[in-house]
N, C-alpha and C positions, 0 to 999 in steps of 0.2 A: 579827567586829568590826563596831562599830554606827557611824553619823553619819561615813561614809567622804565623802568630797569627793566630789561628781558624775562627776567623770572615771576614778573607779577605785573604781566600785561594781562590777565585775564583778572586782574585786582574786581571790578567793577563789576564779574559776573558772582563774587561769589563774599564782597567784602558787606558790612555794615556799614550802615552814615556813620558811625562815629568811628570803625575801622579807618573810611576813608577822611576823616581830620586828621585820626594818627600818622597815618601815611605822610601826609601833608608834614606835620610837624615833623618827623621822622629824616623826613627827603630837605627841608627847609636849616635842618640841623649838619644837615653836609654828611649824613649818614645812610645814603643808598647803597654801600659796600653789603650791609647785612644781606640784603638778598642776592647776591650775586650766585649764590647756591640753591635760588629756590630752581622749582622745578612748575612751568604752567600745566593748570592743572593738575596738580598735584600735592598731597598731604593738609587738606584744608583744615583738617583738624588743627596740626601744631599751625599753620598763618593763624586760625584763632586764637590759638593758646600763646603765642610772641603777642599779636595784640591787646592781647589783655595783659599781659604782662607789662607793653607799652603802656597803657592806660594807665597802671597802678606806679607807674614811675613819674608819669607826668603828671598824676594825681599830689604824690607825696614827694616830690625830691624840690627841696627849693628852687623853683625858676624851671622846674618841668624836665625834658628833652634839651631842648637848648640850652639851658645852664647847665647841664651834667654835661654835656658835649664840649663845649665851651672850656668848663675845668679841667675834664679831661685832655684837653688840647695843651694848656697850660700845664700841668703834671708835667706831661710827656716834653712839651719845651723846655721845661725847669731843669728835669731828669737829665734829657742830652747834653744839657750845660753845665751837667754835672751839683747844679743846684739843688737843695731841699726847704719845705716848707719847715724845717725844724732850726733853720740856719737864727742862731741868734736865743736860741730856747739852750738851755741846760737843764741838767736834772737835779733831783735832791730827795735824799733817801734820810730816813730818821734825823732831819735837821742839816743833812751834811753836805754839802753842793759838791755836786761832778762835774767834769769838763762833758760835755754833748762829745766827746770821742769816745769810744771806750773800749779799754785795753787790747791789744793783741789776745786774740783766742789759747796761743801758747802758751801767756802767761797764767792764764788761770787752771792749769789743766784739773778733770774732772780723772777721777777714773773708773770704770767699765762697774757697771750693777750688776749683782749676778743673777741669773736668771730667778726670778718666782716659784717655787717648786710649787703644782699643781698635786692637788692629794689624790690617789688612783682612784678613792672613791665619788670623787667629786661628779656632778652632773652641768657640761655645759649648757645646758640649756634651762635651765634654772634660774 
């Protein structure tokens, strides 16, 4: 594999054949930023331990790496534009429809819990 990020140019001495697909999908996803804090040669443990955790993502998240990247992408467009995926949704509580705004925090003020008195002979470790 050629044009690897600086931190995992020794990928190849120390990675798995299925390590090196993750990579692949990984680097394919527009997501090379993650290693930008590896270190060659170093902590091979956790590069196993992130790819296997790659592995269990592309395993189970619909559409793998790429579709979580992909949506994430979107989110974060949505978000800047000040958009939400909730735009158009209301709520409803025991039959009652709400407006999807909900109240100023001032208006409903809560006031203060007083603390839980702990009994002296209590054992936290219990």
């Amino acid at each position: 594999m050629s044009n690897l990020p600086a931190g995992i140019s020794d990928f190849s001495s120390w990675a798995t054949p299925e390590e090196e697909d993750l990579l692949r999908v990984v680097l394919e996803a527009g997501q090379a930023h993650v290693f930008k804090d590896w270190q060659v040669g170093a902590d091979e443990a956790q590069k196993h331990a992130f790819f296997a955790q790659v592995a269990t993502l592309e395993k189970n998240y619909p559409g793998g790496i790429r579709k979580y990247a992909a949506n994430a992408r979107k989110l974060l467009e949505m978000s800047a534009a000040g958009e939400t995926t909730l735009d158009g949704y209301g709520l409803e509580v025991r039959g009652v429809a709400h407006a999807h705004t909900p109240p100023p925090a001032s208006s409903h003020p809560r006031p203060p819990r007083p603390p839980t008195p702990i009994p002296s002979d209590a054992n936290p470790c219990e």
